[in-house]
Phi, psi and omega in degrees: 000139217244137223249114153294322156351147178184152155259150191227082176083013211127320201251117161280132176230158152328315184205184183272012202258117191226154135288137144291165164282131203164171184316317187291341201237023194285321181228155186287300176331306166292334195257335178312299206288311161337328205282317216281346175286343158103047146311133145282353180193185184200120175276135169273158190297155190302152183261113142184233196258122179303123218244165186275132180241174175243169160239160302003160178208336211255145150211183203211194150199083148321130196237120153075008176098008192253092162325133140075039192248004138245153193204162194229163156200100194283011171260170201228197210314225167281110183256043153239169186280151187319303190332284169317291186337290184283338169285327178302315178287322179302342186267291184324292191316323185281326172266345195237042191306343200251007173286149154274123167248090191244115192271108169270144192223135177195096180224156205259295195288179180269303170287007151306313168299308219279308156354301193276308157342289161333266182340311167327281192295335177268039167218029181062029163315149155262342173218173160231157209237074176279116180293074172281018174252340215292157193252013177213140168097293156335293178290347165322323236241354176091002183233170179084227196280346186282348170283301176333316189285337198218116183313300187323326165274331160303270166343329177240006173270329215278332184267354177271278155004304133324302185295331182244007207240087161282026180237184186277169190217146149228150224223111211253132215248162101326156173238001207254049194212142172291332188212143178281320191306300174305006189265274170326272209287333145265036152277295176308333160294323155330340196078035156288188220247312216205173166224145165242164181168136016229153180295176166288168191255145186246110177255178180212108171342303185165183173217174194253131174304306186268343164253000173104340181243154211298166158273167328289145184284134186232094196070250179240068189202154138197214171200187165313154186191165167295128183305116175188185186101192199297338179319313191235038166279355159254013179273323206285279181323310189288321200298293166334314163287319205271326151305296187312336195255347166307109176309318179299332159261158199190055168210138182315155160266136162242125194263157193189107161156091177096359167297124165254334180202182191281340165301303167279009165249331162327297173325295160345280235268351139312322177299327170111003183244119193309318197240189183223175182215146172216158174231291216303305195275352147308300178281299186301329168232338162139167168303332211278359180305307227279335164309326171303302227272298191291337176277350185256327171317317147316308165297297168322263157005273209280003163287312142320341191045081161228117181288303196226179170309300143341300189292326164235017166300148176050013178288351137291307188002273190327306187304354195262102185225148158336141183316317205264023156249007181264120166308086180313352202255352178284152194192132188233152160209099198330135184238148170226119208277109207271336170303330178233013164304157186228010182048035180281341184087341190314309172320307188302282171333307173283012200238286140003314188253351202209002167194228204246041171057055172224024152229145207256123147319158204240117143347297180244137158083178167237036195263115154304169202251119022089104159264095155319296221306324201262346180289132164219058177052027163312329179081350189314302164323312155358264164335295192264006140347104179257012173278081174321126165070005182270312163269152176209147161291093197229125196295142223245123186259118214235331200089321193308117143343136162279141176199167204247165190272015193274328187259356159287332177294301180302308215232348196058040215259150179271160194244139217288117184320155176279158177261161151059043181273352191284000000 
């Protein structure tokens, strides 16, 4: 049986499956039952001085009959008292001792910190979580993203939070930056332990057509809030890659944004992120995904011959390179498998209005027609393909050397004619 175990900064859990800090990790009563669905671990929802939150707080998007497959949320940290909040992690911690137990955390002074930490730790964290992403209500206040936004500051909450902190630290990123890296790395000049990412993105749902006001609505008001759910899970990955692969860094991930299954927390953790954290698929369906998460993960792994976690955290990095590193010279062109085509045509419309004219209505019969000379393998036909595996992209042995457009710029080296020039 292939060992799920994982270290994250420091912090060990049974597997890789932690709660985000979010609504599902809000009470000791929700996170036991999470322990006993088999989570390895849990952020508990943020900690700091307790706020009134509104209603409504929830929006949605539904795509294709699929609840929730974006999601908004205008709500903020804890609004029950420190008190409850830490005897709850403490009751938790004594019954469930081999679970990672993590206090996401968010308070403004240097003695706010040292205070809330203390607490933190004589109530059995095994790690603390500092929140610097949520991106509404909270950065009003000088806390959250507004921290998030500026390494200088990140950097220096993060090294009072050392400083005063004997369990690991991990430092929860914003995506809500032009670039994650200058972020990440003065979290690490800071002394964190980990980084987790990404928080939510700060958005605006909708609107309501007939009254005119955004979603979610609070009377005849509402306001910006955070983004999140299977939706901005390639927003999460690259941000999660674009650390691991940056030489200057070198502290662990905890991944976050849009996991729904074990597939998409492999994708993280491929990615380069020891543990994943999830809120969204959780809240829409319940503890129990994580038996799913953990039996498929497994099955993989052992498809794979992977003993432990380790042997594949960060096993894509090397595939991931900048665009002017990609073999401009590699060259693929759609085939379409005329046995299981349905003749819809949907290729045809989309290859015509939306890329590069080179499939055809068929003369005789209604199997479209592939102009190789002119495809050039965009894949778009693929895509809208409602046939699994019927169109497949397959490489074009052409003559060209392989070379990148870094080394036709550099070295001249030649490149293969353009296609689909007409």
């Amino acid at each position: 049986m292939p060992d799920l175990t994982i270290n994250c900064g420091g912090i060990s859990s049974p597997n890789p499956f932690w709660l985000a800090s979010a609504p599902p990790a809000n009470s000791g009563e929700q996170v036991q039952r999470a322990f006993d669905h088999g989570w390895g671990g849990a952020v508990w929802k943020t900690l700091g001085q307790p706020i009134q939150n509104v209603s409504s707080r929830f929006g949605a998007i539904d795509w294709q009959g699929r609840s929730g497959v974006g999601f908004n949320n205008i709500e903020l940290i804890t609004d029950r008292s420190l008190d409850v909040n830490f005897r709850e992690i403490y009751e938790t911690k004594r019954k469930y001792p081999k679970h990672a137990l993590i206090a996401s955390l968010m308070v403004e002074t240097r003695e706010e910190w040292k205070e809330i930490i203390k607490r933190a730790e004589d109530a059995g964290a095994d790690g603390l979580e500092l929140n610097f992403g949520c991106p509404h209500g909270m950065c009003e206040r000088g806390m959250g993203s507004a921290v998030g936004q500026e390494p200088a500051v990140n950097e220096r909450i993060t090294s009072w939070a050392k400083e005063f902190a004997n369990v690991p630290v991990l430092v929860k990123l914003t995506p809500n930056v032009g670039d994650i890296v200058p972020h990440g790395l003065a979290a690490q000049r800071g002394g964190a332990d980990g980084v987790s990412l990404i928080n939510t993105i700060k958005s605006i749902i909708g609107v309501d057509i007939d009254t005119f006001v955004p979603k979610p609505m609070v009377g005849n008001r509402s306001s910006n809030g955070g983004y999140c759910g299977a939706a901005v899970r390639p927003i999460a990955l690259h941000m999660v890659a674009a650390l691991a692969r940056d030489r200057q860094f070198n502290i662990p991930i905890s991944g976050i944004g849009g996991i729904t299954n074990w597939r998409d927390a492999t994708e993280f953790m491929l990615l380069g992120s020891s543990s994943v954290q999830v809120c969204t698929e959780v809240m829409l369906k319940g503890y129990r995904i994580v038996e799913d998460m953990i039996e498929g993960m497994e099955g993989w792994m052992r498809d794979h011959d992977f003993q432990t976690t380790d042997q594949f955290i960060g096993k894509s990095i090397p595939h991931y390179a900048d665009w002017g590193d990609l073999d401009i010279n590699f060259e693929t062109v759609a085939k379409i498998n005329a046995e299981t085509c349905i003749g819809c045509q949907v290729c045809v419309v989309a290859c015509h209005d939306g890329a590069h004219q080179c499939i055809h209505p068929a003369e005789v019969g209604r199997i479209p027609v592939v102009d190789e000379s002119e495809c050039v393998g965009c894949n778009l036909c693929q895509i809208v393909c409602p046939v699994e595996g019927c169109i497949t992209m397959e490489e074009v042995e052409n003559g060209f050397a392989p070379t990148t457009w870094n080394e036709h710029l550099n070295e001249g080296k030649p490149v293969r004619p353009k296609k689909g020039a007409h």
